[in-house]
N, CA, C, O and CB atoms as a CASP TS submission, in Angstrom:
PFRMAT TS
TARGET T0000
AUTHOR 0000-0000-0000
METHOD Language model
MODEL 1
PARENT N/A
ATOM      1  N   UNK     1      88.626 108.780  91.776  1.00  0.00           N
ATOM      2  CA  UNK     1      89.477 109.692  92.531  1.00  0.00           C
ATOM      3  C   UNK     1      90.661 110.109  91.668  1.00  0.00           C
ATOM      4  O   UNK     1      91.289 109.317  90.966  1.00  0.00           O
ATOM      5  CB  UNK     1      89.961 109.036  93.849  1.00  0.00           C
ATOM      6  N   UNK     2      90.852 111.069  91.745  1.00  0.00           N
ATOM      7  CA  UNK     2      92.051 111.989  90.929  1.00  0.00           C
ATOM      8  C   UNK     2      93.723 111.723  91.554  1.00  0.00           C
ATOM      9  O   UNK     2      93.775 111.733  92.784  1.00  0.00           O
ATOM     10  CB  UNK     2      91.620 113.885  91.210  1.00  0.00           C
ATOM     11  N   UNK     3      94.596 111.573  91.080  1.00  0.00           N
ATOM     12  CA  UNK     3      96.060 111.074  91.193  1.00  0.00           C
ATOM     13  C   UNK     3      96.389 112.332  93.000  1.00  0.00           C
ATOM     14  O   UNK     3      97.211 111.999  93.853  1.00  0.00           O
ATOM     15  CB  UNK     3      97.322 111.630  89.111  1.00  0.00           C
ATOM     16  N   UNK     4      95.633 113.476  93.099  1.00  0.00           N
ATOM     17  CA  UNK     4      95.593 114.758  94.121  1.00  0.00           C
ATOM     18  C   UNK     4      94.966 114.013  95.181  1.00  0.00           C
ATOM     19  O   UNK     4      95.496 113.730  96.256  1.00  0.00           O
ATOM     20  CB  UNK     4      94.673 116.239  93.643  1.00  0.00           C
ATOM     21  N   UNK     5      93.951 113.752  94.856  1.00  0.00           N
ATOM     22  CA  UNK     5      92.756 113.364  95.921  1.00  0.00           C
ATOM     23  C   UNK     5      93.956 111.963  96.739  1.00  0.00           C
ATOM     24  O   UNK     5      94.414 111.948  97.881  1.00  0.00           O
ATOM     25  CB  UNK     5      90.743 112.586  94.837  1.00  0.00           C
ATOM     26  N   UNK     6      94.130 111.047  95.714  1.00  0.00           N
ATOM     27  CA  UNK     6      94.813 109.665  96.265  1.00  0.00           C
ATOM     28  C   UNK     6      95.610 109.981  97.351  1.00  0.00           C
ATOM     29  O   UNK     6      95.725 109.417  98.440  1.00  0.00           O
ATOM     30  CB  UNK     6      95.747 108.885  95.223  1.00  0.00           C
ATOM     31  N   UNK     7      96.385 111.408  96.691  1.00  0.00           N
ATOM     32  CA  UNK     7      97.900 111.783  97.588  1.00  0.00           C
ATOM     33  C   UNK     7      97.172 112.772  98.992  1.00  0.00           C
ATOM     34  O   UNK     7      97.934 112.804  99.958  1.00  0.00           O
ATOM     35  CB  UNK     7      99.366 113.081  96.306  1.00  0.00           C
ATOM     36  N   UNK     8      96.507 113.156  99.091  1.00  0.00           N
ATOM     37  CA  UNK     8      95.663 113.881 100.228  1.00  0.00           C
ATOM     38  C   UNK     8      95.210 112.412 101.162  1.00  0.00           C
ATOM     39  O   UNK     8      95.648 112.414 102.312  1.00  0.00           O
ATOM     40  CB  UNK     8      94.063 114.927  99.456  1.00  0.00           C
ATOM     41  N   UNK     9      94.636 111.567 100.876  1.00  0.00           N
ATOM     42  CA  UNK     9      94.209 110.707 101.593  1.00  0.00           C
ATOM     43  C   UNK     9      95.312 109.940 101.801  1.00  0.00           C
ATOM     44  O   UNK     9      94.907 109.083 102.587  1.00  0.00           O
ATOM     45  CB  UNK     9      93.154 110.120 101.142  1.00  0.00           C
ATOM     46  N   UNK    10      96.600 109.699 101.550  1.00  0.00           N
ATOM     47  CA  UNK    10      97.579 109.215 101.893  1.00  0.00           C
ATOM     48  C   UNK    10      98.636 110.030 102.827  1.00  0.00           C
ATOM     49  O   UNK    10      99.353 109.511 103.681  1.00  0.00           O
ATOM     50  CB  UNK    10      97.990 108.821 100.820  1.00  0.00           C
ATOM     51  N   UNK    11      98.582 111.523 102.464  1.00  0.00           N
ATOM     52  CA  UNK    11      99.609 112.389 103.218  1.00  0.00           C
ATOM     53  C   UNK    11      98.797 112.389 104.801  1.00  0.00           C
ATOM     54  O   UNK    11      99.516 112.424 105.800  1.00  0.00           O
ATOM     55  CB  UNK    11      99.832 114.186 102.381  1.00  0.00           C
ATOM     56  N   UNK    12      97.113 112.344 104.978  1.00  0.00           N
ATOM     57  CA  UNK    12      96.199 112.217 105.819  1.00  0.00           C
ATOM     58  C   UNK    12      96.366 110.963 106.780  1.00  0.00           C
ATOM     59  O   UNK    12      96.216 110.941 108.002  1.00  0.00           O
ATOM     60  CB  UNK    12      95.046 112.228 105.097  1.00  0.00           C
ATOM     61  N   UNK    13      96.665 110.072 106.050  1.00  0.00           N
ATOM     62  CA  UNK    13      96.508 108.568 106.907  1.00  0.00           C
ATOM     63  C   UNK    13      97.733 108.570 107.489  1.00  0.00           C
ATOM     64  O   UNK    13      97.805 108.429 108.710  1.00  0.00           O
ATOM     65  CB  UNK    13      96.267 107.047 106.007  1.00  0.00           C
ATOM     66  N   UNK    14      99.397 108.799 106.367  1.00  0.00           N
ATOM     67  CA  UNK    14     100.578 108.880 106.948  1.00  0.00           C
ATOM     68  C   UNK    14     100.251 109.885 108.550  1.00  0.00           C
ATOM     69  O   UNK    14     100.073 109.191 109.552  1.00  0.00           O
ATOM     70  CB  UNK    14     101.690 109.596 105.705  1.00  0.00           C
ATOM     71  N   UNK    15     100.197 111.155 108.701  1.00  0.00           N
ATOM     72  CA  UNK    15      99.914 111.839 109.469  1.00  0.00           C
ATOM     73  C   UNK    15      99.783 111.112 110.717  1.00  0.00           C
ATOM     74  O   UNK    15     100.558 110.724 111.590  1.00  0.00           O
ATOM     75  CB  UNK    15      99.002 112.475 109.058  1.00  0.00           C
ATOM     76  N   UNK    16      98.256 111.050 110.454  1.00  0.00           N
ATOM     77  CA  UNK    16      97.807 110.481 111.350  1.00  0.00           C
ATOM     78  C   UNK    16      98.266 108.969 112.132  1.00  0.00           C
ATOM     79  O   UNK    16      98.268 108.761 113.345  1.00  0.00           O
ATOM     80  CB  UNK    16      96.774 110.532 110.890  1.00  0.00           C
ATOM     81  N   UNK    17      98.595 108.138 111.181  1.00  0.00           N
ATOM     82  CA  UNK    17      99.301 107.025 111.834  1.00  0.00           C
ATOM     83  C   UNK    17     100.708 107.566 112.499  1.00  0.00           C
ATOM     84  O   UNK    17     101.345 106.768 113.186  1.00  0.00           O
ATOM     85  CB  UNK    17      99.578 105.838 110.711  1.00  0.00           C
ATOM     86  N   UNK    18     100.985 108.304 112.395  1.00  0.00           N
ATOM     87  CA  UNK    18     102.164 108.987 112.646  1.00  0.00           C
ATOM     88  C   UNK    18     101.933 109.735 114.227  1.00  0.00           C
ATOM     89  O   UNK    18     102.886 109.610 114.996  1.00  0.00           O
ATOM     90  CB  UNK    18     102.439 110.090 111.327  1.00  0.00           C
ATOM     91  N   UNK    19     101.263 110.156 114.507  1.00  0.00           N
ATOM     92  CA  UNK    19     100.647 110.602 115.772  1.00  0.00           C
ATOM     93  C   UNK    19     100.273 109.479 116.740  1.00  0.00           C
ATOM     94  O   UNK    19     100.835 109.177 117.793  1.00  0.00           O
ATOM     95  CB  UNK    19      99.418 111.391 115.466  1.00  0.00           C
ATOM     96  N   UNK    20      99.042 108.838 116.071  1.00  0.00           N
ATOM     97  CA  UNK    20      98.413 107.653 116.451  1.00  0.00           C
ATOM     98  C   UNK    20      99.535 106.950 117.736  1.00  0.00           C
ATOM     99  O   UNK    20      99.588 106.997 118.965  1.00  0.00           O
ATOM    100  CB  UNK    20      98.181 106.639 114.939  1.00  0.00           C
ATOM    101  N   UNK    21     100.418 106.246 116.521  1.00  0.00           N
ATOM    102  CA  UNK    21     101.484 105.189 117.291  1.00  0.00           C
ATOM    103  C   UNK    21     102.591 105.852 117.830  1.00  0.00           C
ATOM    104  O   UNK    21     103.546 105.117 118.080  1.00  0.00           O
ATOM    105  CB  UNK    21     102.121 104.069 116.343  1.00  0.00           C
ATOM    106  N   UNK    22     102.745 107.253 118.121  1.00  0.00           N
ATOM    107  CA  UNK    22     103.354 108.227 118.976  1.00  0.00           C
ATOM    108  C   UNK    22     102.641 108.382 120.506  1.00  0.00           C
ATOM    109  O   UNK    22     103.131 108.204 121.622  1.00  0.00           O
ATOM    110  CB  UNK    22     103.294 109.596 118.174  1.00  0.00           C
ATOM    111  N   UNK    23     101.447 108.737 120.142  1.00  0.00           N
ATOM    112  CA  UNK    23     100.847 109.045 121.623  1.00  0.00           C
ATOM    113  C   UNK    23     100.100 107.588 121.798  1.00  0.00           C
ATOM    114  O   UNK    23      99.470 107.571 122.855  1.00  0.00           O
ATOM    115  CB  UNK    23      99.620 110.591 121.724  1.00  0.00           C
ATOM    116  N   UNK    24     100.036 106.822 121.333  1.00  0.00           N
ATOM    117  CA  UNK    24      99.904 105.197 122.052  1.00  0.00           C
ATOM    118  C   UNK    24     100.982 104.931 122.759  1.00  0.00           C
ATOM    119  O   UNK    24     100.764 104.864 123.969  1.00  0.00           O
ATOM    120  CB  UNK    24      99.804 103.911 121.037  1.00  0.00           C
ATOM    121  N   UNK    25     102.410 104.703 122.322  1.00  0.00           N
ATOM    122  CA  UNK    25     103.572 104.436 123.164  1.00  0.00           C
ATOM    123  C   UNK    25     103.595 105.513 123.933  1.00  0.00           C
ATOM    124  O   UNK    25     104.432 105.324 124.816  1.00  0.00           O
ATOM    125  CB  UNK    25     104.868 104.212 122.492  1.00  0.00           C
ATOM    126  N   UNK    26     103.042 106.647 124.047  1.00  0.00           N
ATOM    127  CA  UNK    26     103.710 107.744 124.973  1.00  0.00           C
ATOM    128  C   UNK    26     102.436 107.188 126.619  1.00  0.00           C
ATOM    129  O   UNK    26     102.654 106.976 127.812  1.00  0.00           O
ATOM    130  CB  UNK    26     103.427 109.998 124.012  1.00  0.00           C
ATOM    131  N   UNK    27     101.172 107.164 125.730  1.00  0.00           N
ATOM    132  CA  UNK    27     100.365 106.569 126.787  1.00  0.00           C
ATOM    133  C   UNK    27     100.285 105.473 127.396  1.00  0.00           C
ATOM    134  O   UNK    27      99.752 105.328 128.496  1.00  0.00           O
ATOM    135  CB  UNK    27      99.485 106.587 126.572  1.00  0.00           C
ATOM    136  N   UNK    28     100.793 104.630 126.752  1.00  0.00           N
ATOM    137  CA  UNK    28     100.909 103.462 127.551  1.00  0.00           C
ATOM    138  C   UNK    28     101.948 103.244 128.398  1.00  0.00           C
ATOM    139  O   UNK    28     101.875 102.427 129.316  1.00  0.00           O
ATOM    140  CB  UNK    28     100.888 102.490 126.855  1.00  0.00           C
ATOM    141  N   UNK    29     103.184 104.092 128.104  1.00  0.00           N
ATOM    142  CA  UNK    29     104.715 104.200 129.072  1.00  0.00           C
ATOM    143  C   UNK    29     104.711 105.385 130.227  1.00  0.00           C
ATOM    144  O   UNK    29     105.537 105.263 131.132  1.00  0.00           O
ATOM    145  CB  UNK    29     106.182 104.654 127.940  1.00  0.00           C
ATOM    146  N   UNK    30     103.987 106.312 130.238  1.00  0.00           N
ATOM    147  CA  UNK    30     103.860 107.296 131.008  1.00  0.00           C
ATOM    148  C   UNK    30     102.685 107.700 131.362  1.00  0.00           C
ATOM    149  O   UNK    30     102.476 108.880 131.644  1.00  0.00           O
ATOM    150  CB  UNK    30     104.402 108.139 130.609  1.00  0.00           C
ATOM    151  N   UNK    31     101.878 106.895 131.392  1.00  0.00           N
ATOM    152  CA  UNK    31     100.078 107.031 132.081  1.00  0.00           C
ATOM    153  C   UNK    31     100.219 105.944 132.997  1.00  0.00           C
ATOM    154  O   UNK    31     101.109 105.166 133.338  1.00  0.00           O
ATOM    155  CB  UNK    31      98.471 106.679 130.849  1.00  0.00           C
ATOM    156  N   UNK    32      98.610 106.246 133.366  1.00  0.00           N
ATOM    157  CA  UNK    32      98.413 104.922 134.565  1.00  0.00           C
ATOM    158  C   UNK    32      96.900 104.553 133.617  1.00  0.00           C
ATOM    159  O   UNK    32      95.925 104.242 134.300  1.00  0.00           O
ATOM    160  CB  UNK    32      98.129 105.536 136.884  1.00  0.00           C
ATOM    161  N   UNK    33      96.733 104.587 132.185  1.00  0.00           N
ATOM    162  CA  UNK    33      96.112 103.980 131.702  1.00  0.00           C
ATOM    163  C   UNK    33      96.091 102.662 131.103  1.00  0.00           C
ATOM    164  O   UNK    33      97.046 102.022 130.662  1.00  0.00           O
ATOM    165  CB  UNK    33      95.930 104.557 131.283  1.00  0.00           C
ATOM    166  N   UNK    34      94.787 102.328 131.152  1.00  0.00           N
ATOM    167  CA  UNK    34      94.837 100.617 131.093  1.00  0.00           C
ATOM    168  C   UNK    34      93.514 100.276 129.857  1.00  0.00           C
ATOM    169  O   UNK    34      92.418 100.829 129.756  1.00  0.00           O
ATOM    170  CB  UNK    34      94.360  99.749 133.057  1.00  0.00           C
ATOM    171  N   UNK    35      93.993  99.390 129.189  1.00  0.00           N
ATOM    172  CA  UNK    35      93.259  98.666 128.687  1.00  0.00           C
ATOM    173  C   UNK    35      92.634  99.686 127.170  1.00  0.00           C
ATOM    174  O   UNK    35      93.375 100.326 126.425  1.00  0.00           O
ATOM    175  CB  UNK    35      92.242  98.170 129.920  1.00  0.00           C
ATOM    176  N   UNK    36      91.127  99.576 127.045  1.00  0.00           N
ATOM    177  CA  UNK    36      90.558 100.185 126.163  1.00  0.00           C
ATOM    178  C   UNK    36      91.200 101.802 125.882  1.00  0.00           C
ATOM    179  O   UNK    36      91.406 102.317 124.784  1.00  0.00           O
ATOM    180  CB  UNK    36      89.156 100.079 126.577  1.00  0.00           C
ATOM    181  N   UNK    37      91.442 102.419 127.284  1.00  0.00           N
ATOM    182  CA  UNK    37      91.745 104.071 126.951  1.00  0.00           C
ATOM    183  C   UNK    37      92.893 104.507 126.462  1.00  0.00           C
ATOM    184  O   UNK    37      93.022 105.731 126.486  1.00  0.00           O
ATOM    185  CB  UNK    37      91.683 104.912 128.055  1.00  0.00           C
ATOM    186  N   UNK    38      93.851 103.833 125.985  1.00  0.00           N
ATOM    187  CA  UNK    38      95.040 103.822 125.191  1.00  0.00           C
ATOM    188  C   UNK    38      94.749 104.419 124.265  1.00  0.00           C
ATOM    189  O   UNK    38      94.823 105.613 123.973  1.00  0.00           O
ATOM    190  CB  UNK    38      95.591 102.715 124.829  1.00  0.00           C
ATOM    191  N   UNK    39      94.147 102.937 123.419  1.00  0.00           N
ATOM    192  CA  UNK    39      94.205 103.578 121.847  1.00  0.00           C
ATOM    193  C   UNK    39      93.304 104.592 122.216  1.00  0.00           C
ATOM    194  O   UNK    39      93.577 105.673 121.694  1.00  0.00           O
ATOM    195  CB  UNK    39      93.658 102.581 120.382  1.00  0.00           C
ATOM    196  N   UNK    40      92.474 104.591 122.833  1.00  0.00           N
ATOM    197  CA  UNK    40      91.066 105.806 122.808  1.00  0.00           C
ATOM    198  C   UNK    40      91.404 107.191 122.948  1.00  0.00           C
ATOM    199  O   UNK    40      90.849 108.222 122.568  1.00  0.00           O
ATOM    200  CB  UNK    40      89.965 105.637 124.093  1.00  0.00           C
ATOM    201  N   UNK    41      92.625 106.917 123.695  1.00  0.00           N
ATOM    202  CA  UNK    41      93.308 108.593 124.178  1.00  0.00           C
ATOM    203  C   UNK    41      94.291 108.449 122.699  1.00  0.00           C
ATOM    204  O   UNK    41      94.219 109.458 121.997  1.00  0.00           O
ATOM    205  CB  UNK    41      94.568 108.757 126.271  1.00  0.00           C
ATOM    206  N   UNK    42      94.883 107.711 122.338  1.00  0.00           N
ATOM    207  CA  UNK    42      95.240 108.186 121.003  1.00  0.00           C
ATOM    208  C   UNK    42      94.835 108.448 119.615  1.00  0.00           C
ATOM    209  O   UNK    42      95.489 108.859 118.656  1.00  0.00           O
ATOM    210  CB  UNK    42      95.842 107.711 120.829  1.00  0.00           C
ATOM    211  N   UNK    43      93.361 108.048 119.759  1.00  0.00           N
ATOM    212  CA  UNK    43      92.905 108.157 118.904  1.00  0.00           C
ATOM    213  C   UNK    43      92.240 109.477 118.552  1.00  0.00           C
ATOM    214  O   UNK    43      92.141 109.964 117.426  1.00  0.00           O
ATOM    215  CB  UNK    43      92.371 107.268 118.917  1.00  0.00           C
ATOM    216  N   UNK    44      91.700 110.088 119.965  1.00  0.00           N
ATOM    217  CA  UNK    44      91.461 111.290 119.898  1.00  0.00           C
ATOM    218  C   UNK    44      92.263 112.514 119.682  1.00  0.00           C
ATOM    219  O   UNK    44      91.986 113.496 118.993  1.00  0.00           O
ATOM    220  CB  UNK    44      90.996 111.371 120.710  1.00  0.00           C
ATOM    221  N   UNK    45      93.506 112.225 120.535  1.00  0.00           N
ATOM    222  CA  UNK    45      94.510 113.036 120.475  1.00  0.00           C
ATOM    223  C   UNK    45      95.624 113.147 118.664  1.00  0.00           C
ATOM    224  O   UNK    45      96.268 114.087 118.198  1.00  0.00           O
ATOM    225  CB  UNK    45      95.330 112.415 121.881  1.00  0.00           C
ATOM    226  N   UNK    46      95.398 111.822 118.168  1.00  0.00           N
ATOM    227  CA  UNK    46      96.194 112.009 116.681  1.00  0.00           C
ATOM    228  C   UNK    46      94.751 112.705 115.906  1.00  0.00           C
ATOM    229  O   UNK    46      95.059 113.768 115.365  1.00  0.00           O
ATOM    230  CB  UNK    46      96.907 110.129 115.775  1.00  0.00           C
ATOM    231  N   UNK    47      93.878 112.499 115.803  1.00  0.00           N
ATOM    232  CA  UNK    47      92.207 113.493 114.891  1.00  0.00           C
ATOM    233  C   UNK    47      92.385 114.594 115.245  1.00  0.00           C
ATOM    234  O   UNK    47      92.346 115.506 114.419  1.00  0.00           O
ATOM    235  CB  UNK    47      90.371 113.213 115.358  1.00  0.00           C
ATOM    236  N   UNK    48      92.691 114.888 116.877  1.00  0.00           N
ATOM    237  CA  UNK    48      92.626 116.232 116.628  1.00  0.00           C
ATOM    238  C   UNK    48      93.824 117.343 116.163  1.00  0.00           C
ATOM    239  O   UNK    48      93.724 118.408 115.553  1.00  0.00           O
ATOM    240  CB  UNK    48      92.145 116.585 117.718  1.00  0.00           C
ATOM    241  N   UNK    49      95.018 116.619 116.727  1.00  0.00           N
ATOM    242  CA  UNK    49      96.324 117.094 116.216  1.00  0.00           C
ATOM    243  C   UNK    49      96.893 117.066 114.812  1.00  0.00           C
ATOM    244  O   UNK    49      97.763 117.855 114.445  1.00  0.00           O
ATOM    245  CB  UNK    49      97.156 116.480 116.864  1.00  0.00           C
ATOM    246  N   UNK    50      96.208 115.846 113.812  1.00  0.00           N
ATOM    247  CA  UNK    50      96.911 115.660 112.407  1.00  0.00           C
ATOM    248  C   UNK    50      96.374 116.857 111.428  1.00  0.00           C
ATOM    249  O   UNK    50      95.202 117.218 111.535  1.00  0.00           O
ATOM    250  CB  UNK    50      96.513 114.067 111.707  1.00  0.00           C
ATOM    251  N   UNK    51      97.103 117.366 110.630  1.00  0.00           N
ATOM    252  CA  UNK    51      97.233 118.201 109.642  1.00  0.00           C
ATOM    253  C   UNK    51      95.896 117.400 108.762  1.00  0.00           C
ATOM    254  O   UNK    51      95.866 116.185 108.562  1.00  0.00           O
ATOM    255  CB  UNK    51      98.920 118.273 108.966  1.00  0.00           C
ATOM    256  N   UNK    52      94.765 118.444 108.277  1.00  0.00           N
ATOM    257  CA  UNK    52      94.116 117.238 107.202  1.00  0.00           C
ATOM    258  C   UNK    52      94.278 118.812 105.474  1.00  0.00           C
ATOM    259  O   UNK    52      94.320 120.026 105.280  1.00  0.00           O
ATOM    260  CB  UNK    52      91.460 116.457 108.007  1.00  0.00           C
ATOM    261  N   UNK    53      94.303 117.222 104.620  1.00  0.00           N
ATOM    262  CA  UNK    53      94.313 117.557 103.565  1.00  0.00           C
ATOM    263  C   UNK    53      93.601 117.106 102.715  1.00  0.00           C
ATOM    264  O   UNK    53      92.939 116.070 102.780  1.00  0.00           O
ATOM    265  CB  UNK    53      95.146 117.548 103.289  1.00  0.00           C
ATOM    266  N   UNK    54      93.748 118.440 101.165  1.00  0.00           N
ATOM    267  CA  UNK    54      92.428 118.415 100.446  1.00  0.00           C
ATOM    268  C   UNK    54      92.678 118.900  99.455  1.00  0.00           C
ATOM    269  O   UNK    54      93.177 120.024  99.500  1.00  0.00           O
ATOM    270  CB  UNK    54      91.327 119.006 100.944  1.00  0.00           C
ATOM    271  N   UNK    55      92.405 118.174  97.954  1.00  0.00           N
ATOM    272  CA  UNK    55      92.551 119.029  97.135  1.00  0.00           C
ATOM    273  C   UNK    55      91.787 118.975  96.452  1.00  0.00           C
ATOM    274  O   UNK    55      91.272 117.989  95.925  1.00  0.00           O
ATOM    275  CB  UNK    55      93.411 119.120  96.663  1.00  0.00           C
ATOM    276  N   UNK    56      91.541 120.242  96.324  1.00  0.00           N
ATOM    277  CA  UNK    56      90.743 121.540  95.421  1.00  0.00           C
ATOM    278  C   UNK    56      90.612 121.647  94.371  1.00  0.00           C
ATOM    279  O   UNK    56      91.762 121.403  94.006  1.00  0.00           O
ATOM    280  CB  UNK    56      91.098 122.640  95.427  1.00  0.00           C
ATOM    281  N   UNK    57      89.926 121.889  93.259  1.00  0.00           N
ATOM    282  CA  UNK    57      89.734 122.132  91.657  1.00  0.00           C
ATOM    283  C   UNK    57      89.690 123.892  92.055  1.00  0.00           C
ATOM    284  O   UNK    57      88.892 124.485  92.781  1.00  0.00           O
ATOM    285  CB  UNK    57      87.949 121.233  90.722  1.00  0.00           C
ATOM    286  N   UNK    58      90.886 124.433  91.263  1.00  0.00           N
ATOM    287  CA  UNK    58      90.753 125.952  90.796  1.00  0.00           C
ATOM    288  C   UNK    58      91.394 126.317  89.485  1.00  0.00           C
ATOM    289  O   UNK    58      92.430 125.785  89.088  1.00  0.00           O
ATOM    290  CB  UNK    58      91.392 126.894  91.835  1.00  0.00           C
ATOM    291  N   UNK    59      90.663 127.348  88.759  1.00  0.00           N
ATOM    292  CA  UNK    59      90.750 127.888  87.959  1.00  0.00           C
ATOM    293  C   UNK    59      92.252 127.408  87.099  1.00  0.00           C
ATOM    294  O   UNK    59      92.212 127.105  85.906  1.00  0.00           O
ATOM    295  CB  UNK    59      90.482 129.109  88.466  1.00  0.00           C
ATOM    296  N   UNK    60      93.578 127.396  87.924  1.00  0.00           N
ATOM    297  CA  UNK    60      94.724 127.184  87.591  1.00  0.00           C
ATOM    298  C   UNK    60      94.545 125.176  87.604  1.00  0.00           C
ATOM    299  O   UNK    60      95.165 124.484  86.798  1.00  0.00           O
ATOM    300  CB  UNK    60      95.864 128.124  88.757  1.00  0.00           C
ATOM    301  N   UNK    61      94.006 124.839  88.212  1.00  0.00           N
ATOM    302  CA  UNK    61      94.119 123.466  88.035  1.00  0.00           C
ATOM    303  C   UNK    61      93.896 122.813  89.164  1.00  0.00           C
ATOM    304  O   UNK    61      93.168 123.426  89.946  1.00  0.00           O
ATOM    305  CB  UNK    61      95.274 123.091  87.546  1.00  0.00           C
ATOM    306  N   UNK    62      94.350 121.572  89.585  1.00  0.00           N
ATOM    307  CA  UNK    62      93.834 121.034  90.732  1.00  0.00           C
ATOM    308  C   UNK    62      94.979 121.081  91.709  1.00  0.00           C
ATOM    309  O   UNK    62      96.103 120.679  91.406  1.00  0.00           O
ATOM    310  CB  UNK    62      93.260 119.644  90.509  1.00  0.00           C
ATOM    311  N   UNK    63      94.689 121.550  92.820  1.00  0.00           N
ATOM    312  CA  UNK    63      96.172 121.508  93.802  1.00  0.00           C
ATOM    313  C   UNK    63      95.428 121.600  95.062  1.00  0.00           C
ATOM    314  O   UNK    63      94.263 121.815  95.395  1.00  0.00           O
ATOM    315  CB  UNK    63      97.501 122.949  93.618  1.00  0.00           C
ATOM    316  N   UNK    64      97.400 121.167  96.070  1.00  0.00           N
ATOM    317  CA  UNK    64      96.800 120.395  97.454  1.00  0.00           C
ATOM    318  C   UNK    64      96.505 121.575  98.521  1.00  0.00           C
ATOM    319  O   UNK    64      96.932 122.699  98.259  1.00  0.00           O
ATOM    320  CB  UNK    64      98.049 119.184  98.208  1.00  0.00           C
ATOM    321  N   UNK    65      96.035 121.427  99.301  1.00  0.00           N
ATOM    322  CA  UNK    65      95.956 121.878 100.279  1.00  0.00           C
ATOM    323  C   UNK    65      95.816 121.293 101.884  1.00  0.00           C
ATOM    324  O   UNK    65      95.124 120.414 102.397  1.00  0.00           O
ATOM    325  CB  UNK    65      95.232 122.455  99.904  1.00  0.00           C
ATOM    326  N   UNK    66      96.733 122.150 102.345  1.00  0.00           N
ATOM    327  CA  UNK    66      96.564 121.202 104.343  1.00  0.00           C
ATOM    328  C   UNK    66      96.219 122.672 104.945  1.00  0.00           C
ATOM    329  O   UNK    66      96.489 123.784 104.491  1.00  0.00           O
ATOM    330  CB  UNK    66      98.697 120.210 105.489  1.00  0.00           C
ATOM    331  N   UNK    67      95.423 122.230 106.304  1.00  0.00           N
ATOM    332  CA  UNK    67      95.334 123.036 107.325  1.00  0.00           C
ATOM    333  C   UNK    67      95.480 122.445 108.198  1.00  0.00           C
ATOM    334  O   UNK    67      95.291 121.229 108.227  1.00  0.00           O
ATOM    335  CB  UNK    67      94.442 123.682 107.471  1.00  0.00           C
ATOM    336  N   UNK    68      95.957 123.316 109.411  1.00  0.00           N
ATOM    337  CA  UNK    68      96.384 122.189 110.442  1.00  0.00           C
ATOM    338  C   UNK    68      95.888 123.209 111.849  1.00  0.00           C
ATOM    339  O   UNK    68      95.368 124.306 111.645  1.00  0.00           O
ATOM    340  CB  UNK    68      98.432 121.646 110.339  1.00  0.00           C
ATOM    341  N   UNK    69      96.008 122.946 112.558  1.00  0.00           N
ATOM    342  CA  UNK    69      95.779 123.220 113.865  1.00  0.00           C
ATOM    343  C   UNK    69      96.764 124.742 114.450  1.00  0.00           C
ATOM    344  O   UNK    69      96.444 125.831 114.927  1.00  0.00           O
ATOM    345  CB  UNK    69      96.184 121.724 114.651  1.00  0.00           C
ATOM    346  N   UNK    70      97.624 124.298 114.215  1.00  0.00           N
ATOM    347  CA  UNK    70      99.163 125.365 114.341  1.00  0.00           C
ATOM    348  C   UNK    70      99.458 126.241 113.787  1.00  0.00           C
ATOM    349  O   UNK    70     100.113 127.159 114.281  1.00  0.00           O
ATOM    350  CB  UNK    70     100.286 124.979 114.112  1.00  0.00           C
ATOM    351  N   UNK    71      98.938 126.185 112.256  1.00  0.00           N
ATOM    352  CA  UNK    71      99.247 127.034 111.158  1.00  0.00           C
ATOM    353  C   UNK    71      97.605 127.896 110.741  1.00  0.00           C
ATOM    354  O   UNK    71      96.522 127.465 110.345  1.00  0.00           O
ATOM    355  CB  UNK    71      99.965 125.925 109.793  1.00  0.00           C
ATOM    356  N   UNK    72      98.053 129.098 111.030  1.00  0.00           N
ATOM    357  CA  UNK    72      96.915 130.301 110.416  1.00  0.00           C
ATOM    358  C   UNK    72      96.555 129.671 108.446  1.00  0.00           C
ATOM    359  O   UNK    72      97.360 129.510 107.529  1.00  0.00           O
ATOM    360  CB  UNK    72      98.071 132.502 110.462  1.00  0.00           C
ATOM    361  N   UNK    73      94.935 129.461 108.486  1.00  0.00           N
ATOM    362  CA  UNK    73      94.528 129.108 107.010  1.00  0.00           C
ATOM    363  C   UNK    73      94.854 128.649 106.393  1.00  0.00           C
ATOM    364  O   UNK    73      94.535 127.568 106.888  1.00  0.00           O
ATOM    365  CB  UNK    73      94.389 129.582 106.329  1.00  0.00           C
ATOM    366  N   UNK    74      95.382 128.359 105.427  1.00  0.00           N
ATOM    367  CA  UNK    74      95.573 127.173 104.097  1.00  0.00           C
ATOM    368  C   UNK    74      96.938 126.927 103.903  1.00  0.00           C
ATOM    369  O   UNK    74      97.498 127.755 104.622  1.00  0.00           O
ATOM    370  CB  UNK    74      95.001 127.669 102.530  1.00  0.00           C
ATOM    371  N   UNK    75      97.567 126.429 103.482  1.00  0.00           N
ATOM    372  CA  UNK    75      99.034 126.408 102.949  1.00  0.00           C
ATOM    373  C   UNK    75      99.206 125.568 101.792  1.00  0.00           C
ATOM    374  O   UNK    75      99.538 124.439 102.154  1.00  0.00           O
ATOM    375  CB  UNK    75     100.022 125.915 103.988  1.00  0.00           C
ATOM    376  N   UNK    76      99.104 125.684 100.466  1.00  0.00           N
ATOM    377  CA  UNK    76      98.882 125.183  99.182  1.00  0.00           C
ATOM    378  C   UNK    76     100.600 124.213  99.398  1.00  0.00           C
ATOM    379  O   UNK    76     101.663 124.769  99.674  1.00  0.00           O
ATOM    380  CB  UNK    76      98.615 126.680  97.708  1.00  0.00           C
ATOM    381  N   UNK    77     100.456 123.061  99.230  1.00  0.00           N
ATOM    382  CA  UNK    77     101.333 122.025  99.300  1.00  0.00           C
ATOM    383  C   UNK    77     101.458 121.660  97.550  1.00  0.00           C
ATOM    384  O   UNK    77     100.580 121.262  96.785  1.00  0.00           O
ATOM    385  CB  UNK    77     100.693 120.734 100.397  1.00  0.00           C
ATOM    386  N   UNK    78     102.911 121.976  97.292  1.00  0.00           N
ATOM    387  CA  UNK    78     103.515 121.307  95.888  1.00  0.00           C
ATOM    388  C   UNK    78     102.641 122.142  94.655  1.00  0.00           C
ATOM    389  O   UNK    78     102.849 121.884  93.469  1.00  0.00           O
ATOM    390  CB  UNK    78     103.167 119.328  95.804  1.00  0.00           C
TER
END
């Protein structure tokens, strides 16, 4: 894996853990959910909400890229 790739799968996991343990405390303090559907509702809800990233080999060299849910097509990161 390339020094790009490492930082994509890390800006990816940050993200996502970042959501994750957001809508876990939000679900478990303001639902009437119990047990297994916690993490389950957060787990679905941070995959589908986190920004994912990827980087690319082009012509100019290797660089990052995120797309996210919110934002229209690509947005070349750094």
């Amino acid at each position: 894996m390339t020094r790009l790739q490492v930082r994509a799968f890390l800006y990816q996991l940050g993200c996502f853990a970042i959501l994750f343990i957001s809508v876990r405390y939000l679900a478990e303090h303001f639902t009437n959910l119990t047990g297994l559907w916690i993490p389950m509702t957060a787990f679905v809800v941070g995959t589908l909400l986190s920004p994912k990233f990827h980087a690319v080999k082009t012509k100019d060299g290797e660089k990052l890229f995120m797309k996210w849910i919110f934002l229209k097509g690509f947005k070349e990161i750094g």
